[in-house]
C-alpha positions in Angstrom: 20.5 73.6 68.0 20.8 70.3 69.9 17.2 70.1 69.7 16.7 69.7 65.6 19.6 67.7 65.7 17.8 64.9 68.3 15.1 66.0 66.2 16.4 65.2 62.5 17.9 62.3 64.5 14.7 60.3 65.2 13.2 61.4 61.4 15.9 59.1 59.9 15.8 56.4 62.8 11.8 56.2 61.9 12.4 56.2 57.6 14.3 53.5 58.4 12.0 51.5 60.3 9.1 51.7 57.9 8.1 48.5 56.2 8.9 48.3 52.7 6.1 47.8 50.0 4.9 44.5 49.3 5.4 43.6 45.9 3.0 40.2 45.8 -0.3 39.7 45.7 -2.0 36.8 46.4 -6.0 37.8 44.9 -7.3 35.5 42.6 -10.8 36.3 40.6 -13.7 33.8 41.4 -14.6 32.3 38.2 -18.5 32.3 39.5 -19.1 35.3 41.1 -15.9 37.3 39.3 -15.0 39.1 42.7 -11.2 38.9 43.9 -10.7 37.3 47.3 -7.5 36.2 48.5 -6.1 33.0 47.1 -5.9 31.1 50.8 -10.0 32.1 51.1 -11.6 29.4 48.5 -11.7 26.0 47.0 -11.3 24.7 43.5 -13.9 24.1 41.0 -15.2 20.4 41.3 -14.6 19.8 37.4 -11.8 21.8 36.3 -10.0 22.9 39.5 -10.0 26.8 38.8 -10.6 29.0 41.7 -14.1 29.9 43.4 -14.3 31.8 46.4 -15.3 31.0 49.8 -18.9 33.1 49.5 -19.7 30.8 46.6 -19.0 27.8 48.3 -21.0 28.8 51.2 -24.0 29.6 48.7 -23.7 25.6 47.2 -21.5 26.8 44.2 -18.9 23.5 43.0 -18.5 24.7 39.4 -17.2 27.7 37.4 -19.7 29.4 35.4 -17.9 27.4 32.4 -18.2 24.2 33.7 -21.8 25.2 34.7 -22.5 25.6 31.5 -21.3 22.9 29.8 -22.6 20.9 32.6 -26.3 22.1 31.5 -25.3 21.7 27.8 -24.7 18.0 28.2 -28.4 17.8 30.2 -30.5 19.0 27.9 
């Protein structure tokens, strides 16, 4: 009997120690690529400061696909 008691003991010691849920989240869509990366992983658009993600950047990407498109819309 002492044994399920140790037992039962450690089961409730161990719920206790679990780590509660995480209620935030900290993803943010790419307005480029629309893929969700973490907030802290990018840099804002050059023109209208929404977010684009880090494999964007890396590829040359400055602008939002709005921005992108105006850009070309005041070229031609």
């Amino acid at each position: 009997m002492r044994y399920n008691i140790d037992r039962s003991l450690k089961k409730c010691y161990l719920e206790v120690m679990e780590k509660p849920k995480l209620k935030e989240h900290d993803g943010m869509q790419c307005r480029a690529c629309g893929n969700e990366e973490r907030a802290s992983e990018g840099y804002p658009c050059s023109d209208c400061g929404t977010f684009i993600c880090l494999i964007c950047t890396f590829r040359g990407v400055t602008r939002c696909k709005a921005c992108e498109e105006k850009a070309k819309a005041g070229k031609a």
